[in-house]
Backbone bond lengths (Angstrom), bond angles and torsions (degrees), N, CA, C in turn:
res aa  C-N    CA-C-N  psi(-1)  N-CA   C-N-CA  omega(-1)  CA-C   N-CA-C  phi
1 X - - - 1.443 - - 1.524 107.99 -
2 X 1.285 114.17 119.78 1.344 113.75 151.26 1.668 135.51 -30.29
3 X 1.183 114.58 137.71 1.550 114.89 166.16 1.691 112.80 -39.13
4 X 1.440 96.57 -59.34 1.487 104.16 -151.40 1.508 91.34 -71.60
5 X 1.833 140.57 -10.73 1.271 127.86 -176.70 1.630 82.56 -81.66
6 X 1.252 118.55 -69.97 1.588 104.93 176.47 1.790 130.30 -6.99
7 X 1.595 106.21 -68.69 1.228 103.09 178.90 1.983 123.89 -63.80
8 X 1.356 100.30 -32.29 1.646 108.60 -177.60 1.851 94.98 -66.39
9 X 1.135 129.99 -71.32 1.673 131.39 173.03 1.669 112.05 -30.31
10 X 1.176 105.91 -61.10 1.580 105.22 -178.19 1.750 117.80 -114.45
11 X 1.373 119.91 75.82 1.659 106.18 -154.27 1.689 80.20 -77.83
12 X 1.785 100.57 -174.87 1.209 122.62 -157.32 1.968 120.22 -25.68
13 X 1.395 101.64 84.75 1.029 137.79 176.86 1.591 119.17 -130.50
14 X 1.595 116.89 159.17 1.304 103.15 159.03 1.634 111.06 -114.86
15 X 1.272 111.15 169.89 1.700 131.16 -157.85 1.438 109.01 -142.34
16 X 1.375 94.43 129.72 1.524 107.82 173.68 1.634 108.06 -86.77
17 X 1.134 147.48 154.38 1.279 141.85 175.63 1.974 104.34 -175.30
18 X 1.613 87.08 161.10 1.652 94.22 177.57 1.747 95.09 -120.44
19 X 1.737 79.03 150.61 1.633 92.64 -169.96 1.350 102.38 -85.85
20 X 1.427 115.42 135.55 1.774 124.86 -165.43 1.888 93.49 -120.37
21 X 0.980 117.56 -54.24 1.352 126.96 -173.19 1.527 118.86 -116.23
22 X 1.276 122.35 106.93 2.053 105.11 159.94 1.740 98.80 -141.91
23 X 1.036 116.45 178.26 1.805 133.07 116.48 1.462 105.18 -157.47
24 X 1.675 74.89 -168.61 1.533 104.22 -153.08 1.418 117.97 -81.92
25 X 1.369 119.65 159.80 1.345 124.86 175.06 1.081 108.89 -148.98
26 X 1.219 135.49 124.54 1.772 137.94 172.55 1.341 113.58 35.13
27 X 1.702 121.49 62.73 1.542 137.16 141.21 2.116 67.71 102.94
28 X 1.077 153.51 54.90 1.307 111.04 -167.10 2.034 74.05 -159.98
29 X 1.399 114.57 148.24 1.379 122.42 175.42 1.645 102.47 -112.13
30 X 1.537 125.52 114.68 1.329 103.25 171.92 1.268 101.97 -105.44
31 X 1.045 128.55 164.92 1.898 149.42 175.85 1.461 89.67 -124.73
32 X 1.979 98.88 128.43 0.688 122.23 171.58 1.613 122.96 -130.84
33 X 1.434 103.11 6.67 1.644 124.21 -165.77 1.669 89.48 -172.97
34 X 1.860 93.22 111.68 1.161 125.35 156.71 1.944 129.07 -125.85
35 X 1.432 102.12 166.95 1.477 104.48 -164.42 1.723 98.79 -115.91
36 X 0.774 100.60 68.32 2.133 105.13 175.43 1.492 114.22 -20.28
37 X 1.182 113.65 113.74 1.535 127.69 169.03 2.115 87.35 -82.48
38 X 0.900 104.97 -76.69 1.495 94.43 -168.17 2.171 92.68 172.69
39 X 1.467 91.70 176.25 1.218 92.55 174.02 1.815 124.73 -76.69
40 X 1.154 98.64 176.29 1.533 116.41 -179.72 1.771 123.99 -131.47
41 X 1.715 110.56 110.45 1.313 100.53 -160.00 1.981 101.82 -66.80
42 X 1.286 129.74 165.33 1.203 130.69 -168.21 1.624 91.65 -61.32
43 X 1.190 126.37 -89.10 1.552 118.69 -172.03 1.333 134.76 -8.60
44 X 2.179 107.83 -42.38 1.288 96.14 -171.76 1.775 110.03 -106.11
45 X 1.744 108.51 15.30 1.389 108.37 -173.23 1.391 113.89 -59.85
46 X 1.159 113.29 -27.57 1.747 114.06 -174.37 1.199 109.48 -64.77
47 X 1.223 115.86 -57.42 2.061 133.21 158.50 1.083 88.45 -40.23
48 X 1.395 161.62 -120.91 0.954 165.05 -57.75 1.629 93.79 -115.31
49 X 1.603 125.35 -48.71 1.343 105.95 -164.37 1.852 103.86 -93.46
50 X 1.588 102.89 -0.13 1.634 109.33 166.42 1.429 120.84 -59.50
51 X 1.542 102.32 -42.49 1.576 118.70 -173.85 1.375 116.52 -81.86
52 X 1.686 123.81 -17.83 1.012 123.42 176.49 1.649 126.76 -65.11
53 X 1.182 102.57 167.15 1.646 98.73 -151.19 1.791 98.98 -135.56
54 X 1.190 150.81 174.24 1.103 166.24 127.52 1.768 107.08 65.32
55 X 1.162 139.81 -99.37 1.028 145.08 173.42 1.676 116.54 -84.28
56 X 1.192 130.20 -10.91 1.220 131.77 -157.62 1.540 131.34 -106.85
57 X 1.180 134.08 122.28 1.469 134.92 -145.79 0.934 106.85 -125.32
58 X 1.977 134.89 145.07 1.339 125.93 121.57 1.208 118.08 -82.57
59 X 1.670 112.52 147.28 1.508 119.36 -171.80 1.398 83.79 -153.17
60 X 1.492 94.94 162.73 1.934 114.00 -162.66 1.737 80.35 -117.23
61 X 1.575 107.27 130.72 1.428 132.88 -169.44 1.954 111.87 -79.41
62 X 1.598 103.37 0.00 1.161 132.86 169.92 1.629 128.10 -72.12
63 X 1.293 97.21 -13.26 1.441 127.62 -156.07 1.382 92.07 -92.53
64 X 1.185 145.27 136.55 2.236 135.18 176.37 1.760 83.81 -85.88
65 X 1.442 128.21 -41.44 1.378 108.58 -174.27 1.260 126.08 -143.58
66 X 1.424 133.02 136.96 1.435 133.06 163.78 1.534 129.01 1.63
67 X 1.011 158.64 46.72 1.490 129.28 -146.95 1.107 96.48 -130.64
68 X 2.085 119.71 136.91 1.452 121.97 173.77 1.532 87.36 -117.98
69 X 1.367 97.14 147.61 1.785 105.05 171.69 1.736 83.62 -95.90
70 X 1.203 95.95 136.28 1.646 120.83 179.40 1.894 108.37 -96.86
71 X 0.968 106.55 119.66 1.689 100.80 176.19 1.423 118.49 -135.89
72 X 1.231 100.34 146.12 1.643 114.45 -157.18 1.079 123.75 -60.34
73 X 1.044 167.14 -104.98 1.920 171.19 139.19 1.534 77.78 -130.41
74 X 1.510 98.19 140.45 1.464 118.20 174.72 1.438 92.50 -125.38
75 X 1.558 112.93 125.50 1.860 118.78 -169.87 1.771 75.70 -82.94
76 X 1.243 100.27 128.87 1.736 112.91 146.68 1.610 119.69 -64.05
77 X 1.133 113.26 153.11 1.336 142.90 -175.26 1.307 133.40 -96.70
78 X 1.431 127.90 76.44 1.961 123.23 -151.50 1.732 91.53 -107.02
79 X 1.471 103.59 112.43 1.686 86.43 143.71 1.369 116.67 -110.37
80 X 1.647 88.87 151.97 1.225 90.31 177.46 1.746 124.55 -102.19
């Protein structure tokens, strides 16, 4: 399913969904093809995108597009 079927079904709401389709563009992941778990009432989206696991997102249907900022492995720093 498209984003934009996403936003017309559930407008300014948030949505649970698994990521089916993206790439990247300048450090940045867009999704452009998602698989709808269903909605998310505002209260428990934070819970909801804490618990999420592997491919799967809450995102607010407010948004015109998908976008994950992608970030690099940062090597940690031990002194000893």
């Amino acid at each position: 399913m498209k984003w934009e079927e996403v936003q017309t079904i559930y407008p300014d709401q948030f949505v649970k969904f698994e990521i089916l389709h993206s790439f990247e563009e300048d450090n940045n992941e867009i999704i452009d093809e998602v698989a709808l778990i269903g909605p998310v009432k505002d209260e428990d989206a934070t819970k909801e995108l804490l618990n999420s696991k592997d491919r799967t997102l809450v995102y607010h249907t407010s948004k015109n597009k998908v976008i994950v900022k992608i970030r690099k492995n940062i090597g940690l720093r031990r002194f000893l």
